[in-house]
C-alpha positions in Angstrom: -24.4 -35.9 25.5 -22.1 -32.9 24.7 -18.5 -33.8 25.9 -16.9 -31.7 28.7 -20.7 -31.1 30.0 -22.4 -32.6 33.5 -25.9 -33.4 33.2 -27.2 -30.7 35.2 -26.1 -27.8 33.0 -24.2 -27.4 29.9 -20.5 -25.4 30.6 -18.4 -24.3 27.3 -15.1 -25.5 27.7 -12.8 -23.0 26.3 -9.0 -24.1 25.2 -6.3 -22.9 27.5 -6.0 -19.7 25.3 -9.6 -18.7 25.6 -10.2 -15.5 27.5 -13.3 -15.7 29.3 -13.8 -12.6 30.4 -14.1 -11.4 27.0 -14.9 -14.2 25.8 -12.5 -13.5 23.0 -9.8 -16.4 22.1 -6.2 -15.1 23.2 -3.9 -14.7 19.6 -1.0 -17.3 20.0 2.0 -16.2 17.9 1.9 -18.6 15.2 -1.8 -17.2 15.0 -0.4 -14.0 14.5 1.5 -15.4 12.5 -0.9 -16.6 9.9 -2.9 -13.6 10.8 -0.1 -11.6 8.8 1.0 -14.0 6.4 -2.9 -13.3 5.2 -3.0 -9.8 5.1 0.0 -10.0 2.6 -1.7 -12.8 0.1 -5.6 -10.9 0.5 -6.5 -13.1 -2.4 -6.1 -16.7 -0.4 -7.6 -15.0 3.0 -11.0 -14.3 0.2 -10.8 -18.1 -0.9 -10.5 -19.4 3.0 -12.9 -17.3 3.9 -15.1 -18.8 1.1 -14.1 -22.2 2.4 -15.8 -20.8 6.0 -18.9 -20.1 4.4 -19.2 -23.3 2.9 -17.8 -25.5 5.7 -20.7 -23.5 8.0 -23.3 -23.4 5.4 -23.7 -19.5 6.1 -25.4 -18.9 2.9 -28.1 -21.9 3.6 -28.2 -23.2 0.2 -26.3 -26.6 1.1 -28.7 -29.1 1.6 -26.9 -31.9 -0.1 -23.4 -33.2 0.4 -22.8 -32.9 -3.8 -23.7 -29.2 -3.5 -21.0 -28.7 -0.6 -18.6 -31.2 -2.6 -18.6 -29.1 -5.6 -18.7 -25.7 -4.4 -15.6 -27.1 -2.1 -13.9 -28.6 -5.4 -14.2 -25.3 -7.1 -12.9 -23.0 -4.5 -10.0 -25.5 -3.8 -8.8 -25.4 -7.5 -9.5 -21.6 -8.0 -7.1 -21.0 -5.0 -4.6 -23.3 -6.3 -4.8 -21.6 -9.5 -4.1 -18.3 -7.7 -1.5 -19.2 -5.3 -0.1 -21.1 -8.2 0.2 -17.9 -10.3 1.2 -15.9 -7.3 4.2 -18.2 -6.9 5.3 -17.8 -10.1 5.2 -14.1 -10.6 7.6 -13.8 -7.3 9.9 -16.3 -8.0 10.0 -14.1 -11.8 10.6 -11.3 -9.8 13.2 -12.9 -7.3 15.1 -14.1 -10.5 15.2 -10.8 -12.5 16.3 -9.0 -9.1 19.1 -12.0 -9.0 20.0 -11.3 -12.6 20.3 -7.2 -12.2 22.5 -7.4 -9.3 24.7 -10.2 -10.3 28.0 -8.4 -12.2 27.9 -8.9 -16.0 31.1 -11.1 -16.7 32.5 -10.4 -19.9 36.1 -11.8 -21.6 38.5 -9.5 -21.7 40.6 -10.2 -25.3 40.2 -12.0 -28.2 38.9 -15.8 -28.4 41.0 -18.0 -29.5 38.9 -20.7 -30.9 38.9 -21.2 -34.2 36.7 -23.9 -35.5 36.9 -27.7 -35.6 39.3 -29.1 -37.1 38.7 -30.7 -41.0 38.9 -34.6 -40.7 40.6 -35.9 -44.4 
């Protein structure tokens, strides 16, 4: 028996954000959130979008649960890889901005450091 549904007919029940006059779900803030978080990384919105595909078999060509596994393995480490690299090319970029704004501190006037000193 589906949950939420009397035996006489079967009713969707929609979350408290669901709009059903539209039958559109209502965008929460930290959906929109999200929502705009993956329009500026477009390369992890492709991989979970992959991930969709795979976790509803859109494609059809999933018949085994070691097919899904390793199609799921794959896409997992191939957006790690990316967000990976992604991560290290800003923080680059966040350091070298750092670097260039940070006042160059030079000595003013001779050292006066010789050497070390000569045991006998």
């Amino acid at each position: 028996m589906i949950p939420g549904a009397n035996q006489s007919a079967v009713e969707i029940q929609y979350p408290k954000q669901h709009n059903r006059e539209n039958n559109m779900p209502e965008i929460s803030t930290n959906d929109q959130k999200i929502l705009e978080q993956l329009h500026r990384h477009p390369h992890l919105r492709d991989r979970i979008e992959s991930l969709l595909r795979i976790a509803e078999d859109s494609e059809g060509d999933l018949e085994k649960a070691d097919a899904a596994e390793q199609k799921i393995i794959q896409e997992i480490r191939q957006m790690g890889n990316e967000l990976l690299t992604g991560w290290a090319n800003t923080r680059i970029n966040k350091t070298q901005e750092e670097l260039s704004t940070k006042k160059q501190y030079t000595r003013a006037g001779k050292k006066k450091f010789t050497g070390t000193a000569h045991s006998a």
